[in-house]
C-alpha positions as CSV (number, residue, x, y, z in Angstrom):
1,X,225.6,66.8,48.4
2,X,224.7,65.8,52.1
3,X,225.0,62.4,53.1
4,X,224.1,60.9,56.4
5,X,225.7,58.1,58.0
6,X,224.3,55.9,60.7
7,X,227.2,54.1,63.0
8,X,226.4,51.1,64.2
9,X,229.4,50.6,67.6
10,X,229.2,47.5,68.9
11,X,231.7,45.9,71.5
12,X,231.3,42.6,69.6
13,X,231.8,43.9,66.2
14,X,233.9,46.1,64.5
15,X,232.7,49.8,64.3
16,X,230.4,49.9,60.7
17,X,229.4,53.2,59.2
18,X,225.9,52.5,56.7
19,X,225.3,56.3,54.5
20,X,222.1,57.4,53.2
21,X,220.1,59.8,51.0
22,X,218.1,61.3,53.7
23,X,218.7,62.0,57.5
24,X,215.2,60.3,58.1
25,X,216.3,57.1,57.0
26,X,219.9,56.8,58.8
27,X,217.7,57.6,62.1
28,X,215.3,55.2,61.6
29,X,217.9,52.4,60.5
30,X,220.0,53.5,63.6
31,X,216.9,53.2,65.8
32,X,216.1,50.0,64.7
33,X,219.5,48.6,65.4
34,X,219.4,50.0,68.7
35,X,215.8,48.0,69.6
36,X,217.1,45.2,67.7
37,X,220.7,44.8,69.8
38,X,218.9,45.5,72.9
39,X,218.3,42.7,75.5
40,X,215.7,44.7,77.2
41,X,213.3,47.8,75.0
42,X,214.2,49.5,78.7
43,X,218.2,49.2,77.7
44,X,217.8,51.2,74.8
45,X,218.4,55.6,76.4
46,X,218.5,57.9,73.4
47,X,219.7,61.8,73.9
48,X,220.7,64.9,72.4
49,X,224.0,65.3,71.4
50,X,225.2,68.7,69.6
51,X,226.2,68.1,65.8
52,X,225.1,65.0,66.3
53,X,221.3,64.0,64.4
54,X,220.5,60.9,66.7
55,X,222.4,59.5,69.7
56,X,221.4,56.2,71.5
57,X,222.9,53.4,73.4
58,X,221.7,50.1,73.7
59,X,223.6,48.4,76.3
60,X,225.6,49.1,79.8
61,X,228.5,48.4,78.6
62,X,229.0,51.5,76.2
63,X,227.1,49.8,72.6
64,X,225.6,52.5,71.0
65,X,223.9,54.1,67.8
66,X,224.6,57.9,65.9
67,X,223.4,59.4,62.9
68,X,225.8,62.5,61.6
69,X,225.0,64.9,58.5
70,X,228.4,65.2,55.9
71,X,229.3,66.6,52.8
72,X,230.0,64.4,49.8
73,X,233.4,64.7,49.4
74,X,234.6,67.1,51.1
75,X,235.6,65.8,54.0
76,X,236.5,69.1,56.5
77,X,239.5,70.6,58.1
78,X,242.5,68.8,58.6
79,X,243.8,68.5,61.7
C-alpha cells in the first residue's frame, strides 16, 4: 500500500513527518504550510526535485516543505 508523507522542516521546530492516503493531499497540506510559515507569499520558491513529489522552501534560512511516495511497511534497502 502507498503512503505519502508530507515533511514539515522547520528551524524552529523539530522535523514532523504528517502520512496520507493520497499524494494529492500530502501536496496540498505541504503547500499550505509553506504559504502559511512564510513571512512574504514571494518567500515561498517551489521546484522539482527527482523522487521527490513536491519540494518548496519557505524561508532564507533553509525552512522548507516535501512530499515523498512509500511503501507501507516495507521500508527499502538497508544500508
Amino acid at each position: 500500500m502507498k503512503i505519502y508523507i508530507a515533511v514539515i522542516n522547520d528551524r524552529h521546530t523539530d522535523t514532523e513527518p504528517y502520512p496520507f492516503s493520497t499524494a494529492e493531499a500530502a501536496i496540498g497540506y505541504a503547500r499550505k504550510c509553506a504559504h502559511e510559515y512564510a513571512r512574504d507569499a514571494e518567500d515561498v520558491e517551489e521546484e522539482p526535485l527527482e523522487g521527490w513529489l513536491y519540494y518548496a522552501t519557505y524561508s532564507g534560512e533553509g525552512d522548507s516543505v516535501w512530499v515523498v511516495e512509500k511503501e507501507l511497511d516495507q521500508p527499502g534497502e538497508p544500508e
